[in-house]
C-alpha positions as CSV (number, residue, x, y, z in Angstrom):
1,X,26.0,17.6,-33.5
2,X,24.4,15.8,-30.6
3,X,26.8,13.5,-29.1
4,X,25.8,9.8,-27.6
5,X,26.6,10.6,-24.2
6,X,23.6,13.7,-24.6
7,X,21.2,11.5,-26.1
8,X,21.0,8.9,-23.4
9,X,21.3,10.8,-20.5
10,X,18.3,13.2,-21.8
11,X,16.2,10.7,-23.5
12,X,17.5,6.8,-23.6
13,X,17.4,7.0,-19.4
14,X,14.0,8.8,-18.9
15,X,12.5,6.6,-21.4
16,X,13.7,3.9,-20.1
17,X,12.6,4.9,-16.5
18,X,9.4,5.3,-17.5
19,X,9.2,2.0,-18.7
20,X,10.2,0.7,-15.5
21,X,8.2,2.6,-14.0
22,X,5.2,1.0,-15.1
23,X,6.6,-2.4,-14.6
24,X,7.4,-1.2,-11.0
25,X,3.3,0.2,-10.1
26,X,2.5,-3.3,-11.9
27,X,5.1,-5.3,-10.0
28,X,2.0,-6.5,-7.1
29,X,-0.3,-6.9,-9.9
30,X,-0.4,-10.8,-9.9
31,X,0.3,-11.0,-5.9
32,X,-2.9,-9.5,-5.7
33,X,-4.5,-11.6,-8.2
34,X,-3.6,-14.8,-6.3
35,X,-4.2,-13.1,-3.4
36,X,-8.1,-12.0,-4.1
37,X,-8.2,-16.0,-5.0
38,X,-7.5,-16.6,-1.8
39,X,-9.1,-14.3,0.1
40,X,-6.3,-13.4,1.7
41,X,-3.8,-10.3,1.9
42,X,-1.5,-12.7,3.8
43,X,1.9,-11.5,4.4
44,X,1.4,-9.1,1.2
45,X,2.3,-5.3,2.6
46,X,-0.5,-3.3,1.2
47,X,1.2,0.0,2.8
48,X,3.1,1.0,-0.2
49,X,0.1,1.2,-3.0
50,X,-1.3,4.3,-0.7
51,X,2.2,6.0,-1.0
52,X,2.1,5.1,-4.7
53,X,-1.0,6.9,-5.4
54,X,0.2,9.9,-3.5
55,X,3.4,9.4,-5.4
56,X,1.4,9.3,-9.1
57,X,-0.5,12.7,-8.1
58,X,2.7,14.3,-7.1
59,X,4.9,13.5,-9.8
60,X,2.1,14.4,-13.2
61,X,1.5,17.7,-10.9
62,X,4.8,18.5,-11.6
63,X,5.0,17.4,-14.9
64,X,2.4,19.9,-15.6
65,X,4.4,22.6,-13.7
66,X,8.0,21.6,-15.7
67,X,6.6,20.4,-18.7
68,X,8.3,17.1,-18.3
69,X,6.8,14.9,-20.7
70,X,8.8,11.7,-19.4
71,X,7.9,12.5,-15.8
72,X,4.3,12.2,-16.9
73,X,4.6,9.6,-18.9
74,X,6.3,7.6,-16.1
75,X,3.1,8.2,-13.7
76,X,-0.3,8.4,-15.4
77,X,-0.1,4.6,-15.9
78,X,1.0,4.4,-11.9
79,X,-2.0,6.3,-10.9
80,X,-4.8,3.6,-12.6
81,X,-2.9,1.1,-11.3
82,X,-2.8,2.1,-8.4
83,X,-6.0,2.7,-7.5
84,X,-6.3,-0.6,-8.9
85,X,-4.6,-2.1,-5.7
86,X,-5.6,-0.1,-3.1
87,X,-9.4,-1.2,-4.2
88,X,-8.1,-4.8,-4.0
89,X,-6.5,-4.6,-0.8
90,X,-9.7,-2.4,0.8
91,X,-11.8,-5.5,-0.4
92,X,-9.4,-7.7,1.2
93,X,-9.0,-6.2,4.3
94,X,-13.1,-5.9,4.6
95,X,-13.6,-9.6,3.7
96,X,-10.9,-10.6,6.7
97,X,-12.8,-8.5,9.2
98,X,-16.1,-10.1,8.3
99,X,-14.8,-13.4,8.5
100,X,-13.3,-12.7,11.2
101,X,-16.3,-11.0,13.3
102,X,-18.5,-13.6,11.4
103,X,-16.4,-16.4,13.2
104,X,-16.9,-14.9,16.6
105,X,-20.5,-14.2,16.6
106,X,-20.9,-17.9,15.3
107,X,-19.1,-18.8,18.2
108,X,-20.8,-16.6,20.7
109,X,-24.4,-18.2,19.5
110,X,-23.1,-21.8,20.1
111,X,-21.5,-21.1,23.4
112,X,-25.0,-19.6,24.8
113,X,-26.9,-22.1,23.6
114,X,-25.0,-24.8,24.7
115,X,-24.9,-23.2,28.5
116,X,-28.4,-22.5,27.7
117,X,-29.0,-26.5,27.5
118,X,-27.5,-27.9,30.8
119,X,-29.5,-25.4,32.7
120,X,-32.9,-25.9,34.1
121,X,-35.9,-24.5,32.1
122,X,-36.8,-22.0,34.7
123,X,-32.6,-20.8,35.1
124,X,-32.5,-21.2,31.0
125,X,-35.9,-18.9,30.5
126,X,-34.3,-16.2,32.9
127,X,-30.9,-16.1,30.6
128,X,-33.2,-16.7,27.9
129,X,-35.1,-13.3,29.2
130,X,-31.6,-11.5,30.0
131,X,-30.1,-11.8,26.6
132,X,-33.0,-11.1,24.7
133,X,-32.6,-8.2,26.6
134,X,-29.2,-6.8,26.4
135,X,-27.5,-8.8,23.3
136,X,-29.8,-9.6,20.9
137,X,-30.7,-7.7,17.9
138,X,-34.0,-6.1,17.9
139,X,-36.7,-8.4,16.3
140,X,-34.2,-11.6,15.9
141,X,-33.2,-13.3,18.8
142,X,-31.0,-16.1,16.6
143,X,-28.2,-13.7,16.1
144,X,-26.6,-11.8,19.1
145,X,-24.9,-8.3,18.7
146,X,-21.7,-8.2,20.1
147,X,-20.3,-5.2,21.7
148,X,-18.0,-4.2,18.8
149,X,-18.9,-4.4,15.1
150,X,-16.7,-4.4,11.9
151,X,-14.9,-1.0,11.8
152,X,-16.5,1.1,9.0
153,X,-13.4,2.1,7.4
154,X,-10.1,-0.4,6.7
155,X,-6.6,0.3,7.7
156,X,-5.8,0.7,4.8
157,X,-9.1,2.9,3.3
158,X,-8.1,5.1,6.1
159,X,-4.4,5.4,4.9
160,X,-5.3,6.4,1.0
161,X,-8.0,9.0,2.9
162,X,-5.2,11.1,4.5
163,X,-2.7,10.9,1.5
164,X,-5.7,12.1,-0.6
165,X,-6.8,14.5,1.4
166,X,-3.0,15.5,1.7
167,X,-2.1,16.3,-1.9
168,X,-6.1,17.8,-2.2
169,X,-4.5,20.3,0.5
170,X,-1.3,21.1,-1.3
171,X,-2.8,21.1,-4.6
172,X,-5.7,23.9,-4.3
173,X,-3.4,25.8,-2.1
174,X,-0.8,25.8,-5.0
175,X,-2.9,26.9,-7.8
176,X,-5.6,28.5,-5.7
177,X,-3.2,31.3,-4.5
178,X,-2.6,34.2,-7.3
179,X,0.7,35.4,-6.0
180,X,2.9,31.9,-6.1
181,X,4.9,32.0,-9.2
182,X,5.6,29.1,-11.2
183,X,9.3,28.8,-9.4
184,X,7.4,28.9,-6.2
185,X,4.7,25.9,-7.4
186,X,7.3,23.7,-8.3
187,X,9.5,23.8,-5.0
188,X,6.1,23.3,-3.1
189,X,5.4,20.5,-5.2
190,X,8.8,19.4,-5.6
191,X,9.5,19.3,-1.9
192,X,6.0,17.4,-1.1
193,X,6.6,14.6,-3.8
194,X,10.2,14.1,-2.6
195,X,8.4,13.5,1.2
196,X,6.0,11.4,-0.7
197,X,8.2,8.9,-2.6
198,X,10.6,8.7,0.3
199,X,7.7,7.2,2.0
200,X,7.0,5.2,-1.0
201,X,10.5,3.6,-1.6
202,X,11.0,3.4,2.4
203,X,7.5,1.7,3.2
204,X,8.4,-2.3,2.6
205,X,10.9,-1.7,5.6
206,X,8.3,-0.9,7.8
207,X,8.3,-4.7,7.9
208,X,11.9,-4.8,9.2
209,X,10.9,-6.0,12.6
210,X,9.0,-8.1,11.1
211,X,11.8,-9.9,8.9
212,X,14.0,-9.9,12.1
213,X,11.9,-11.8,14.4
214,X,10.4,-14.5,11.4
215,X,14.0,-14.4,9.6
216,X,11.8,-14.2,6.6
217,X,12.2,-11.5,3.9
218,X,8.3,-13.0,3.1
219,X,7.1,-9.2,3.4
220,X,9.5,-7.5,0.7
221,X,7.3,-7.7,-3.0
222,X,11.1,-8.9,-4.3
223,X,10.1,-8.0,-8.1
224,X,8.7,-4.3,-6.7
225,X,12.3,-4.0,-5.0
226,X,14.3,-5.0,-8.1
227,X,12.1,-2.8,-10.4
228,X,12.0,0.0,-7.7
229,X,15.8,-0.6,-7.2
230,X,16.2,-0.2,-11.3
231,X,14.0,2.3,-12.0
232,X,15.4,4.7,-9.4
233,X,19.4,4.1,-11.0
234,X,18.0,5.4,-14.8
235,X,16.1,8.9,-12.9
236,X,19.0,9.4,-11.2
237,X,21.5,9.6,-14.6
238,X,18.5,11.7,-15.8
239,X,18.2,13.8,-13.1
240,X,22.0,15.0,-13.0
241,X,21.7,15.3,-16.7
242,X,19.2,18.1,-16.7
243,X,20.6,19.2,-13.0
244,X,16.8,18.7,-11.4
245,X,17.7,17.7,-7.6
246,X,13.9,17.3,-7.0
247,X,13.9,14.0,-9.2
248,X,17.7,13.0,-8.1
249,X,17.1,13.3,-4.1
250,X,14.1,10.8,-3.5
251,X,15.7,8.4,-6.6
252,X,19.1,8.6,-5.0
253,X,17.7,7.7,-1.4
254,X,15.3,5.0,-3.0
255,X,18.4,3.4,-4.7
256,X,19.7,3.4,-1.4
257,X,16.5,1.7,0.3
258,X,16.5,-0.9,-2.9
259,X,19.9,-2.3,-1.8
260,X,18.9,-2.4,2.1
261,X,16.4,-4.3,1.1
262,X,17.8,-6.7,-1.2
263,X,20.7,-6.8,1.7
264,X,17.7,-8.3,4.0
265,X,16.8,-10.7,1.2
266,X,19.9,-12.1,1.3
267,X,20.5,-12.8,4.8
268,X,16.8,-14.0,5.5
269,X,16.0,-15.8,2.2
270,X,12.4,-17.2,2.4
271,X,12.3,-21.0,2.9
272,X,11.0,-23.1,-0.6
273,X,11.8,-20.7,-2.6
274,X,11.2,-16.7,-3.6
275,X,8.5,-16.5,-5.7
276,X,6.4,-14.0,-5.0
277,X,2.9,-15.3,-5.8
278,X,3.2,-18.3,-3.3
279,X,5.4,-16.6,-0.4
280,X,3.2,-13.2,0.1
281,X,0.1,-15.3,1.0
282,X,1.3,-16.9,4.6
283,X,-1.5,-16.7,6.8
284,X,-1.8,-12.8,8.4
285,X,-1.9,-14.0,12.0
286,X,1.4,-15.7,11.4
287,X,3.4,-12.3,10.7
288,X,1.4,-10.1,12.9
């Protein structure tokens, strides 16, 4: 007879990690709602939702490769969702550089043309001559062309790129190659993901020097850390239940980063209040 103690280490805990799971990829869901509202990333640490999709790929990869039906269903959600961000904060990101390179050429047209006025005419048709020259665009001489244009690809775009191209990499070499084994797939896989979600659970303290210099935890998603923080306790029962050190290693470590994180939390509390919607849109200058 199947005792209590079997049943919810092998199916009450992964269940229940794969609900929290989900909750955890949709954790920055309303952040970046209120955060496309304001056109704004602010504070809001986009850094994480690249690791998360790399996470996502990782993880149903080797679902396929165990035949881990809760691993799977833990991650297909995570992947729609987030690509879901990473759209949202590539959008975001563009929309601040545009603004700001709008707000400089604006300011580069009124600062010629008011030199341009307290000049003579034959002094202001010479440095009328010379910019037409070298700043203006060709064929309209009411907007100049500064040296250095909006970058074609985001931070962030370029950060989702590498983890893509990453996991394409490991992927096709893994399946491509006749002679790796199944055992041999999974400890390729297994090791990657591992890298991957370490990355993942360690990314909102690449803000640490952040929070020590503002004395603001404004950067850490809290309800992504106490998901995160939640989510990792349940794989880690699972994982020494069925003995799989490739799930109880990054889980076990991401517990840990959970708590270092709500340690930081503590001592640098956000002023007004925690919630998340209101504290993760400060104004990006003010963190960078």
């Amino acid at each position: 007879m199947t005792s209590a103690a079997f049943i919810a280490e092998h199916y009450a805990c992964p269940t229940i990690g794969a609900i929290l799971s989900t909750l955890t990829f949709s954790a920055p869901i309303q952040s970046l709602k209120s955060c496309t509202r304001n056109g704004s990333l602010g504070a809001l640490n986009p850094t994480p939702w690249a690791f998360m999709t790399g996470n996502c790929i990782g993880w149903l990869a080797y679902s396929y490769v165990t035949l881990d039906l809760f691993v799977f269903l833990a991650n297909a959600p995570g992947l729609v969702i987030s690509i879901w961000l990473n759209i949202g904060a590539m959008k975001l990101q563009y929309y601040e550089e545009m603004i700001r390179y709008s707000s400089v050429q604006v300011t580069e047209v009124v600062r010629t043309r008011v030199a341009g006025t307290e000049e003579d005419n034959n002094d202001n048709e010479l440095e009328s001559a010379e910019i037409n020259e070298d700043n203006y665009a060709a064929g309209n001489e009411d907007t100049i062309c500064l040296p250095h244009s909006p970058p074609s690809l985001t931070s962030h775009e370029w950060k989702v790129l590498q983890i893509l191209i990453v996991w394409m990499v490991i992927l096709s070499t893994t399946n491509l190659i006749p002679s790796i084994d199944t055992a041999h797939m999974k400890f390729v896989i297994g090791v990657a993901v591992n890298m991957n979600l370490i990355f993942f659970y360690a990314a909102p303290l690449s803000s640490v020097v952040t929070i020590l210099r503002s004395k603001t935890s404004a950067s850490i998603h809290h309800r992504t850390m106490i998901m995160m923080s939640l989510n990792a306790f349940f794989w880690c029962v699972y994982s020494l239940a069925i003995r799989d050190y490739y799930i109880l290693l990054p889980n076990g470590i991401g517990l840990v980063l959970g708590l270092v994180q709500m340690m930081l939390c503590a001592l640098y509390p956000i002023a007004g209040g925690d919630d998340d919607d209101t504290h993760q849109n400060t104004n990006l200058t003010e963190v960078v």
